[in-house]
C-alpha positions as CSV (number, residue, x, y, z in Angstrom):
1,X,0.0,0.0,0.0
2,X,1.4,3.5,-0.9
3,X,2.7,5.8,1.9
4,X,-0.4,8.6,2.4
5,X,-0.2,12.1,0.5
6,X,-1.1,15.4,2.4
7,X,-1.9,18.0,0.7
8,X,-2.0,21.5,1.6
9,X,-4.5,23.5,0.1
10,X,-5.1,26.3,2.4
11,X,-3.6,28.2,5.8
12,X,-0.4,27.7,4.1
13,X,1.8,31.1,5.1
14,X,-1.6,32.8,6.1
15,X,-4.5,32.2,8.9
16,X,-7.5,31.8,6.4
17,X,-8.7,29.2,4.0
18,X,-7.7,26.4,6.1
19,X,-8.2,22.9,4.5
20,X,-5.9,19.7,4.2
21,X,-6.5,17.1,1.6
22,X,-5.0,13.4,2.6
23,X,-4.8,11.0,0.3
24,X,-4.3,6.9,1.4
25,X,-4.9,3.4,-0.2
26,X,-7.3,5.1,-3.1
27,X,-9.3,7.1,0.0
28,X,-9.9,10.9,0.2
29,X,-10.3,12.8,3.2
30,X,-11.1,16.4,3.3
31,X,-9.9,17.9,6.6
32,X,-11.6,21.8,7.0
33,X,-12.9,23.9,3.9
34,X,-12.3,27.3,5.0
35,X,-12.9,30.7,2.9
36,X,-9.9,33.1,2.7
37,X,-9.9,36.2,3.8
38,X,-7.5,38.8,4.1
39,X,-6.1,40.5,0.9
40,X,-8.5,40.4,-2.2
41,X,-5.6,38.2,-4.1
42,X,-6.3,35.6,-1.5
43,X,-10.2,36.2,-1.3
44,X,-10.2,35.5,-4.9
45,X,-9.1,31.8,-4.3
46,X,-13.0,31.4,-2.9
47,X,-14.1,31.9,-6.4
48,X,-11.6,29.6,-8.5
49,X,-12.3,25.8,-8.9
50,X,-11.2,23.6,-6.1
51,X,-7.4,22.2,-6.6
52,X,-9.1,18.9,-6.7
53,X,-12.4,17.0,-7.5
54,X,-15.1,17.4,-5.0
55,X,-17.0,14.3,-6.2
56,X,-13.8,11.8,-6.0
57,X,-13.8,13.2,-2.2
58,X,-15.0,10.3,0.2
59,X,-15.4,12.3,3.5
60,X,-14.7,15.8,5.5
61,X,-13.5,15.6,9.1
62,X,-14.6,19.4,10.2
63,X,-11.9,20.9,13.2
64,X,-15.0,23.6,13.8
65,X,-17.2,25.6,12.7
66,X,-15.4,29.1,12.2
67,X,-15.8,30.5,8.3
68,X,-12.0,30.6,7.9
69,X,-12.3,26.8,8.0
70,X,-15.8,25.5,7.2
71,X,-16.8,28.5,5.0
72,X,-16.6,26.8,2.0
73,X,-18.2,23.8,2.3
74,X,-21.7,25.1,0.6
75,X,-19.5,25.4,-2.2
76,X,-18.1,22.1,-2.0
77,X,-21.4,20.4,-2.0
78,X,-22.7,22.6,-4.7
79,X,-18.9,21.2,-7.1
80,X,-20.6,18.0,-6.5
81,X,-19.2,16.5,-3.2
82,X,-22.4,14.4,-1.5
83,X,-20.3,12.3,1.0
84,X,-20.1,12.7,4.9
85,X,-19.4,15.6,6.7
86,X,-18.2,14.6,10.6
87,X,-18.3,17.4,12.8
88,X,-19.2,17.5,16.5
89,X,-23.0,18.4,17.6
90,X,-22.1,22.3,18.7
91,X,-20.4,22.5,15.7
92,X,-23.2,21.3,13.8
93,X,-25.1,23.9,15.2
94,X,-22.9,26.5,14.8
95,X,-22.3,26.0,11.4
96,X,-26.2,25.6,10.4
97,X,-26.3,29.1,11.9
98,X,-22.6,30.8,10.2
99,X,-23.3,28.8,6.8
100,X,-26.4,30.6,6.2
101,X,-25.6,33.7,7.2
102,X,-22.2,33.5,5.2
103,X,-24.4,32.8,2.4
104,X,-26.7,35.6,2.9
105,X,-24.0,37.8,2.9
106,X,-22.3,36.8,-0.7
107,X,-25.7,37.7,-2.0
108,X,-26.1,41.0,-1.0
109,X,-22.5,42.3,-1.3
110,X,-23.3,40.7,-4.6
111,X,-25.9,42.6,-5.2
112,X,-24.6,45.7,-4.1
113,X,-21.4,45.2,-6.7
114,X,-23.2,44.3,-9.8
115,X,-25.0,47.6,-9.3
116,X,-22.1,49.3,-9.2
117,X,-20.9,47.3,-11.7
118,X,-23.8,47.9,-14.4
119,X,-22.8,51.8,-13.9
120,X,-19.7,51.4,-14.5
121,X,-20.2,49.1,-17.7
122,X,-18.3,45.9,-16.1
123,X,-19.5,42.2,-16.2
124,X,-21.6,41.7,-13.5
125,X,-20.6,38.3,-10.6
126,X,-22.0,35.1,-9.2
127,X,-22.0,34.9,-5.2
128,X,-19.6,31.6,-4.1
129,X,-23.1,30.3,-2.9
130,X,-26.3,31.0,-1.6
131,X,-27.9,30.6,1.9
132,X,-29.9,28.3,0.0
133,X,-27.0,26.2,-1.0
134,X,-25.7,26.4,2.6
135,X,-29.0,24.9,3.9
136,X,-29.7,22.3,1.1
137,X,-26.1,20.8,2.3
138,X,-26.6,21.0,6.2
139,X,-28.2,17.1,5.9
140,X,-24.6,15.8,5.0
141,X,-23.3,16.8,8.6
142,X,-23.1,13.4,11.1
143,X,-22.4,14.5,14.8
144,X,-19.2,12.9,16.5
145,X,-18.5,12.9,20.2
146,X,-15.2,13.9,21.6
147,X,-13.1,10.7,22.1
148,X,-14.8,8.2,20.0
149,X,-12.9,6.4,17.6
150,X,-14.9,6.3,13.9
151,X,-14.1,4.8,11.0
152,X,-14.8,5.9,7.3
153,X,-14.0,4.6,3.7
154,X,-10.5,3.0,3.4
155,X,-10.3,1.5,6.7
156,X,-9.1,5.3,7.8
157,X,-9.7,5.8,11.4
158,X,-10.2,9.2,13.2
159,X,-11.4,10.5,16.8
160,X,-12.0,13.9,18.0
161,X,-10.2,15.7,21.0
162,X,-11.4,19.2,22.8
163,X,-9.6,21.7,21.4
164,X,-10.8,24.1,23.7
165,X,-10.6,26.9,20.8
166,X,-14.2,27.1,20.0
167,X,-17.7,25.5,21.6
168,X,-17.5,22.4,19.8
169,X,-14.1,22.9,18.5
170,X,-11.5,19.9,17.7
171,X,-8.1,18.3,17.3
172,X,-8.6,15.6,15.0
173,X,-6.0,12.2,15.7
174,X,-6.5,10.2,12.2
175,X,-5.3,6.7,11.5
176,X,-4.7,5.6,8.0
177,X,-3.9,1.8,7.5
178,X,-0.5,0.8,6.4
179,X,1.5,-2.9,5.4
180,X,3.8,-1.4,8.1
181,X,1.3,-0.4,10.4
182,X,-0.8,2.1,11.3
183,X,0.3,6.5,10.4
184,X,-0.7,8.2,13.3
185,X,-1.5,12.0,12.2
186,X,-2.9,15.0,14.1
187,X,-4.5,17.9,12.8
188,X,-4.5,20.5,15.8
189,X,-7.2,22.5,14.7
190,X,-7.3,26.3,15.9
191,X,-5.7,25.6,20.0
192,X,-7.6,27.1,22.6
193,X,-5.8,29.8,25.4
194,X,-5.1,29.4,28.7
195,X,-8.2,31.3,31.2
196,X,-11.0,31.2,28.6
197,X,-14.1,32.3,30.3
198,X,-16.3,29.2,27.8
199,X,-13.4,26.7,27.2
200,X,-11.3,24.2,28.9
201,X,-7.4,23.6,28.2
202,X,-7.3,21.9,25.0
203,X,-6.5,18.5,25.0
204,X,-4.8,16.0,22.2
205,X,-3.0,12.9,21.6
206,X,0.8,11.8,22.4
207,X,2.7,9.9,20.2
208,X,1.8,10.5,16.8
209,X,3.7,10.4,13.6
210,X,3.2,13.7,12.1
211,X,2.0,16.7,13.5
212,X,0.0,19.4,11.8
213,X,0.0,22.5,14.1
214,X,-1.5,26.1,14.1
215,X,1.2,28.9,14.6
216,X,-1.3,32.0,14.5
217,X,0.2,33.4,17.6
218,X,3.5,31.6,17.0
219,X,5.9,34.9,17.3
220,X,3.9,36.8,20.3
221,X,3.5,36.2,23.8
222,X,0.1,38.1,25.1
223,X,0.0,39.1,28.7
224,X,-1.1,36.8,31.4
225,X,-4.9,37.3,32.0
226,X,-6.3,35.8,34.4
227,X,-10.7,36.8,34.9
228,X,-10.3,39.7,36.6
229,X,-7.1,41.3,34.8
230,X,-9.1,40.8,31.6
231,X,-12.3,42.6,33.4
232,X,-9.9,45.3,34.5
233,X,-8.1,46.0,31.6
234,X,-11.7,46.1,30.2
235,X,-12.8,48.2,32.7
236,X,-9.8,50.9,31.9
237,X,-10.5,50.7,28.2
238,X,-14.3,51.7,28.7
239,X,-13.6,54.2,30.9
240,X,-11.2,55.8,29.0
241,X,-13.5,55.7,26.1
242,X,-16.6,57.0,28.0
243,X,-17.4,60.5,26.7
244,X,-20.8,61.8,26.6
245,X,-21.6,61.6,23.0
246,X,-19.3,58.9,22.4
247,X,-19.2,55.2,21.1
248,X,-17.0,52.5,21.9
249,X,-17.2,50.2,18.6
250,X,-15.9,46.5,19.1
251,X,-15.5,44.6,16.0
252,X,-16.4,41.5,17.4
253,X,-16.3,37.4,16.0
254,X,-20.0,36.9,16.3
255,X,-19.6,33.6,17.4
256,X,-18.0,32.9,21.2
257,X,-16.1,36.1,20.7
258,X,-19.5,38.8,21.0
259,X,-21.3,36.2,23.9
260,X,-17.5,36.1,25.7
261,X,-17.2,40.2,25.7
262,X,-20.5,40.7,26.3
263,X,-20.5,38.5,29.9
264,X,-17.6,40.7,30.7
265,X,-19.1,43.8,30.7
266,X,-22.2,43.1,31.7
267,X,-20.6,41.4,35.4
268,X,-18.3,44.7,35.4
269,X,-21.8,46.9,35.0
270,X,-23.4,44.8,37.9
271,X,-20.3,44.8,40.2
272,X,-20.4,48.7,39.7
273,X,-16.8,48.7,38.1
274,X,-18.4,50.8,34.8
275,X,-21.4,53.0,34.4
276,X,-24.0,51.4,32.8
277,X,-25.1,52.1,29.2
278,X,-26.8,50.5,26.2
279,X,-25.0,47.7,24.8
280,X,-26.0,47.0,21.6
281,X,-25.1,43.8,19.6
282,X,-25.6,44.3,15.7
283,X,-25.4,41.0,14.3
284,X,-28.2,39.0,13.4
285,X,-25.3,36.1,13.0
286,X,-24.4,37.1,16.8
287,X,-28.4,36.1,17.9
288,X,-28.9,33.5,16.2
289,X,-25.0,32.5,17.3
290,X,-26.2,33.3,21.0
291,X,-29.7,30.6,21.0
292,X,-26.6,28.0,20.0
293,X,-24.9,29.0,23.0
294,X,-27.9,28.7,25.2
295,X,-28.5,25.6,24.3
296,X,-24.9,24.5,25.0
297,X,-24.8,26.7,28.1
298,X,-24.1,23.4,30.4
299,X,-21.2,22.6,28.3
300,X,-19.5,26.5,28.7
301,X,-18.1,25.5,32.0
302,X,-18.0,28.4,34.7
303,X,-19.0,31.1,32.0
304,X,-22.5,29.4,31.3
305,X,-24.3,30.6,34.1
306,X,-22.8,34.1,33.9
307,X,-23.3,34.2,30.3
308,X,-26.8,33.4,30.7
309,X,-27.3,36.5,33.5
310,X,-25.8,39.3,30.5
311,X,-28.2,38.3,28.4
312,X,-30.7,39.0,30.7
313,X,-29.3,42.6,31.2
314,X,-31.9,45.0,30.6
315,X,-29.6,47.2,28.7
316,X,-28.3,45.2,26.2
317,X,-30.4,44.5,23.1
318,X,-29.8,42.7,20.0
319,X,-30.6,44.8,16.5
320,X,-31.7,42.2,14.3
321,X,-33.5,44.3,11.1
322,X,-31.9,46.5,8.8
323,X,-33.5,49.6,9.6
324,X,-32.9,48.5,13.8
325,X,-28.9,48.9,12.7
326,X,-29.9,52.2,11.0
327,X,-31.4,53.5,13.9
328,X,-27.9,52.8,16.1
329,X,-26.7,56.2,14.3
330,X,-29.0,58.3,15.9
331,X,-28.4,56.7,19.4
332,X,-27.2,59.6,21.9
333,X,-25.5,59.2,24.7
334,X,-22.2,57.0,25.3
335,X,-22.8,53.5,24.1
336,X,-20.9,50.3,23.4
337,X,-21.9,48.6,20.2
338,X,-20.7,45.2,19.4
339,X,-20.6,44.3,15.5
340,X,-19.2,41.7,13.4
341,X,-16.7,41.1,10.9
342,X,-14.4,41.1,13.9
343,X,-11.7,42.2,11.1
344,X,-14.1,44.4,9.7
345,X,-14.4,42.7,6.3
346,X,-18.1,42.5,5.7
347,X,-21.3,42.7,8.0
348,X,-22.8,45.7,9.8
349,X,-19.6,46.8,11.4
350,X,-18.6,48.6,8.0
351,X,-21.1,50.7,8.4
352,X,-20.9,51.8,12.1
353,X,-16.9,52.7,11.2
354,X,-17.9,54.5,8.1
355,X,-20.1,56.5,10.8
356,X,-18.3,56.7,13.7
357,X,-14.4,56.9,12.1
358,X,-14.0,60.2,11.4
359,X,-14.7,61.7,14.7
360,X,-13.3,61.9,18.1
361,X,-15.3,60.5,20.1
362,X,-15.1,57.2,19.3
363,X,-12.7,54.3,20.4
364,X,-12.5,51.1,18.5
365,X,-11.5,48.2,20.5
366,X,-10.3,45.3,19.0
367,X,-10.1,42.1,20.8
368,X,-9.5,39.2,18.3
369,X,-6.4,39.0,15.7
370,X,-6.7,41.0,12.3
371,X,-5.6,39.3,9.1
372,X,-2.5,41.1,6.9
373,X,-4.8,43.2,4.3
374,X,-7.9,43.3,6.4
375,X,-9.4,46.7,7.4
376,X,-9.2,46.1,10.7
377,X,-5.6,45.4,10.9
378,X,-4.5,48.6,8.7
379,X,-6.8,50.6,11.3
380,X,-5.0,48.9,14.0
381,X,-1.6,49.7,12.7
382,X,-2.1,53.3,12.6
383,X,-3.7,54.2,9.2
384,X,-4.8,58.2,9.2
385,X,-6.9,57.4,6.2
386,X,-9.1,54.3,5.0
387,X,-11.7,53.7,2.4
388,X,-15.1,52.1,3.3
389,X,-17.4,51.3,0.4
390,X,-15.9,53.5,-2.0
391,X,-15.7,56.6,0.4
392,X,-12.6,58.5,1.8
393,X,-12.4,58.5,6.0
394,X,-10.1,60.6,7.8
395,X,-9.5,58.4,11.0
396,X,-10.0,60.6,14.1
397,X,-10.8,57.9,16.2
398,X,-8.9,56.2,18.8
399,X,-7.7,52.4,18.4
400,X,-7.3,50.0,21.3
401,X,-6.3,46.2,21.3
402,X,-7.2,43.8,24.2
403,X,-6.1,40.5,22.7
404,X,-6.8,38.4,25.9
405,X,-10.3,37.2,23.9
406,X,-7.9,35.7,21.5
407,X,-9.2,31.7,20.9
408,X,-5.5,30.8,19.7
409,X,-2.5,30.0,21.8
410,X,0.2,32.2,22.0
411,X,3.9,31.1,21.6
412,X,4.5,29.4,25.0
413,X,1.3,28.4,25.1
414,X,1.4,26.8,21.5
415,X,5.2,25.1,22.7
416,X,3.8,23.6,26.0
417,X,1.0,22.1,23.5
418,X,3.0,20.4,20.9
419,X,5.5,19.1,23.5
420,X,2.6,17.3,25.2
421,X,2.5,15.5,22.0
422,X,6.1,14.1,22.4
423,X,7.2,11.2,21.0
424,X,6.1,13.2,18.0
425,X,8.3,10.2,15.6
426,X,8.4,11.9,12.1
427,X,7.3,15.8,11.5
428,X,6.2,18.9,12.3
429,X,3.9,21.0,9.3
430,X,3.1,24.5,11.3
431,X,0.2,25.6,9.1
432,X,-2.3,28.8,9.8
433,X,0.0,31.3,10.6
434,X,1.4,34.6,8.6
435,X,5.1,34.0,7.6
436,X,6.4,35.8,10.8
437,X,4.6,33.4,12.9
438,X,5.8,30.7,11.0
439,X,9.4,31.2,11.0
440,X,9.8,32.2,14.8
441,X,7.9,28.7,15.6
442,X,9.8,26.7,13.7
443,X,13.1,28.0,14.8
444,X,12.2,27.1,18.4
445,X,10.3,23.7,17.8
446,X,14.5,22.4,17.4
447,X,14.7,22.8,20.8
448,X,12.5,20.6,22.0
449,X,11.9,18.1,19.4
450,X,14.0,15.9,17.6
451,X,12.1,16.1,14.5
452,X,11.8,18.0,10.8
453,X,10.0,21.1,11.2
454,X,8.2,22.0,7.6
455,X,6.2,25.3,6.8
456,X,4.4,23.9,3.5
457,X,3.4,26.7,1.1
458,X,0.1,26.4,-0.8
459,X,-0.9,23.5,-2.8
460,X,2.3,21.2,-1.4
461,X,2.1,17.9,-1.6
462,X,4.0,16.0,0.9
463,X,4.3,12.0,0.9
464,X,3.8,11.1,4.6
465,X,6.6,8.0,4.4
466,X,8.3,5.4,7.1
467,X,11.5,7.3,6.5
468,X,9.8,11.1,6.6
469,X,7.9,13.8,5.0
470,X,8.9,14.2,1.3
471,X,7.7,17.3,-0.9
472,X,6.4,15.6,-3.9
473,X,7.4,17.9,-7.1
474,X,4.7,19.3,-8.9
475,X,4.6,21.1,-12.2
476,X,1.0,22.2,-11.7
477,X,0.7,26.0,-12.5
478,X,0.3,27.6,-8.7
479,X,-3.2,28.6,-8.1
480,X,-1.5,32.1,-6.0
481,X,2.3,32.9,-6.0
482,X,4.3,31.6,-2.5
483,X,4.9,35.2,-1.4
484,X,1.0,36.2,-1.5
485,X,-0.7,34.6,0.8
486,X,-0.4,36.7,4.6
487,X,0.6,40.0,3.1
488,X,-1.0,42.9,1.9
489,X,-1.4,42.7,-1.6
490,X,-1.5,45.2,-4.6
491,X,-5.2,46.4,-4.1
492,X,-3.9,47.3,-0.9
493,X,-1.3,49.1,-2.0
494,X,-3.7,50.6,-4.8
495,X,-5.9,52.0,-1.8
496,X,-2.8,53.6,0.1
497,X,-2.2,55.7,-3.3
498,X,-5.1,57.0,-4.2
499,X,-5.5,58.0,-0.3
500,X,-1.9,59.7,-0.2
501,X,-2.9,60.9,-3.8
502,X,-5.8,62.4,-2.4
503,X,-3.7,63.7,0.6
504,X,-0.7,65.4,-1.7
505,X,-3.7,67.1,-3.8
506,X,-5.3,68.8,-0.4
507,X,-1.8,70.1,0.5
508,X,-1.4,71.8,-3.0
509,X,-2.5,75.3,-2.2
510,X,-3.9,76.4,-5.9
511,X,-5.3,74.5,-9.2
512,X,-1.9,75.0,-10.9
513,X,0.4,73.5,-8.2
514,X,-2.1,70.3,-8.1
515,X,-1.9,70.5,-12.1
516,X,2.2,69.8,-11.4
517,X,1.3,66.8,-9.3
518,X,-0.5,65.4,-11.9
519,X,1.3,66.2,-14.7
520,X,4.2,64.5,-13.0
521,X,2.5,61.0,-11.7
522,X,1.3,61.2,-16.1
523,X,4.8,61.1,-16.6
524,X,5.9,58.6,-14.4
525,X,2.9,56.1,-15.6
526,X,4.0,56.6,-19.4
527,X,6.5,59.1,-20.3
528,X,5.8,58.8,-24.1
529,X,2.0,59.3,-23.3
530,X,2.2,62.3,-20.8
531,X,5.1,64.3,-23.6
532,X,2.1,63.9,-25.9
533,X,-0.5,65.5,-23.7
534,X,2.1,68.3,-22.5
535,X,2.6,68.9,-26.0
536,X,-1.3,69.5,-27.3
537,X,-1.5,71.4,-24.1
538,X,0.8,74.1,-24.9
539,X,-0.2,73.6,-28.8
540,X,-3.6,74.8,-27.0
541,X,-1.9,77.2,-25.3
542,X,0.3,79.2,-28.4
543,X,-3.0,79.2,-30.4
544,X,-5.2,81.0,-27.7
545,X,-2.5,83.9,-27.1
């Protein structure tokens, strides 16, 4: 029997788009199907074909149900994949919830850019999928518990740990049948943090052969939080932010993130800690994420119960119309609003920056890691001026960053985890982490294991042999160039010029001196082209004196 083939078709050198193809013995096994996010070179990957036939798949093991790995699973169903789908029951849940509403999104941003594109003359797009197409596929999910060993087509084994990233979240131990034995193999998942308010310590397998391991957080240690330094820290952020016709905006992950932050400040408003204002949640994705977590609330350890008192607040309420987000402008008073995209990609929180930005008065708080290329993390690094929906902000605003709500592991964290793994007898593959990440990790993983340490770029192939891991030479045309993927990209550097542009043309004092400007970027585009339009210019010019 052939040695197995691993294949790595996402959250290779970036955080999104997570998905892992093995190949053993004639069997296919999907692990994740994530969208990308992040820079729109990567975002375009959701729309190309899959690097591999969907109907030859024979079943997807699902780590959970976050979009950056299960977001494109609609889509794989709709290429023709009909098989299993194994997830555990909160994920299930989750994912009936996030699938739809990831759906629902595509079709109106859709919407919203063929009409611009009609205007302007351009061909007009297809969303990835449908909420429709999200909920024709949810019948294909089969609930695992944590623990149990299950077996699929191939005699491929596989059993499901607490990750302790996500409610219902996973580290999935696979086994795939050998004439030498068994090939242990561990997908990590997305590892939880230490002191989360819904999660236990994540817990995995020792004594695999190969290890595939998250690095999001693999080059940063975050401060040690325990409950109360997070409330605090919490506490000094809101305070700082509290002005009397001010906002504080929190892009939040509508799913654990929003319920997680919301507990918080609701205990610190009852202990007295803060001033109690309207806290407003704008995320239909966020309520409907929120009757999920009800349900589960017995399974969200020592957070359930306290959970289950914020939502009882009587000043928090949940927008879940169109026209109930509309209304949020004309809200007076300091108040905390709580929006998703948590990197403010999509969804509602767009809108309340594109409102709120440009003055003062308002802090943005983020409290969950921002993807190279996203909005949120250009705000985050200190951009003076962003474009939302075509329009021109001047940021006034303050930022702030609390990243004890990450649900990833930070470097120590992330070490301790992998060498509870030990004997780990053949690799390391550190995937779903920017290059940074990457390269730190795997320069400290020597240390402690004895092992290869590989950072597999996107679309590798590696043969998973006796002996080793061994790239597998391919002459495949690459779907995205090695150095994209976890980096700003051209568009991003498009949308830095034409602000700057913009910039250098207010600072001009007079129409003649903002003439020069552009007369020199003409000539810097195309020399030949801008000599020609000097020269009719001062033709022009001659003539009329």
């Amino acid at each position: 029997m052939a040695d197995p083939i691993l294949h790595f078709h996402g959250a290779a050198g970036s955080v999104t788009g997570s998905s892992f193809l093995l190949e053993t013995g004639g069997t296919r096994i999907l692990i994740d199907c994530g969208m990308f996010q992040g820079s729109k070179s990567e975002k375009e990957l959701n729309y190309k074909p899959f690097p591999f036939v969907p109907s030859r798949i024979d079943a997807v093991l699902l780590t959970h149900a976050h979009i950056d790995h299960s977001g494109l699973l609609p889509k794989l169903a709709k290429a023709g994949y009909g098989g299993p789908i194994f997830a555990t029951a909160a994920t299930i849940d989750l994912c009936t919830i996030m699938l739809q509403d990831s759906g629902h999104i595509q079709e109106s941003e859709v919407r919203q850019l063929n009409g611009r594109n009609r205007r302007r003359a351009r061909a007009t797009v297809e969303p990835i999928y449908t909420a429709d197409d999200a909920r024709s596929m949810l019948p294909q999910f089969i609930a695992v518990e944590y623990g149990e060993w299950r077996e699929t087509v191939g005699g491929v084994r596989f059993r499901y740990w607490n990750a302790g990233h996500l409610m219902g979240s996973a580290s999935i131990e696979v086994e795939t049948p050998g004439a030498d034995g068994a090939t242990r193999i561990l997908f990590s998942g997305d590892v939880g943090a230490s002191n989360k308010l819904f999660e236990n310590l994540p817990l995995a397998p020792s004594g695999v052969d190969y290890l595939i391991c998250e690095s999001t957080y693999g080059d940063r240690e975050r401060e040690e939080y325990a409950l109360k330094d997070r409330r605090d820290r919490l506490r000094e952020v809101v305070a700082s932010s509290n002005s009397p016709g001010g906002v504080l905006l929190i892009p939040s992950f509508a799913v654990e993130r929003t319920q997680e932050v919301l507990t918080d400040l609701v205990a610190l408003m009852d202990e007295g800690e803060v001033p109690r204002c309207p806290i407003m949640i704008d995320s239909p994705l966020a309520s409907r994420a929120t009757e999920a977590f009800k349900k589960h609330a017995a399974d969200l350890g020592h957070g359930g119960k306290a959970f289950l008192r914020a939502l009882n607040a009587p000043n928090v309420r949940f927008t879940e119309t169109a026209e109930q987000s509309k209304a949020l402008d004309l809200v007076r008073g300091f108040h905390i609003i709580i929006a998703a995209s948590g990197m403010c990609e999509a969804g509602r929180i767009r809108h309340r920056l594109k409102n709120w930005l440009w003055r003062p008065e308002c802090t943005v708080l983020f409290v969950g890691f921002q993807a190279a290329g996203t909005l949120g993390r250009i705000l985050q690094e200190g951009a003076t001026d962003v474009r939302i929906q075509g329009e021109e902000i001047h940021v006034c605003a303050r930022m702030a960053t609390l990243d004890a709500y990450s649900g990833h592991a930070d470097a120590s964290e992330l070490d301790a985890w992998v060498a509870g793994r030990e004997p780990i007898r053949k690799a390391i593959f550190l995937v779903h982490g920017e290059e940074s990440a990457r390269q730190a990790m795997s320069a400290r993983l020597p240390k402690q294991v004895s092992v290869k340490v590989v950072c597999p770029s996107l679309d590798d192939a590696y043969e998973l042999a006796p002996a080793g891991a061994r790239l597998i030479e391919d002459t495949t045309p690459a779907r995205i160039k090695p150095v994209v993927p976890g980096r700003p990209d051209w568009n991003n550097d498009y949308q830095g010029f034409v602000l700057d542009l913009s910039d250098r043309l207010k600072s001009v004092a007079d129409e003649k001196g903002r003439a020069v400007v552009l007369r020199r970027l003409r000539r810097a585009l195309d020399p030949d082209d801008a000599a020609a339009v000097e020269g009719r210019r001062d033709g022009n010019v001659n003539h009329g004196s």
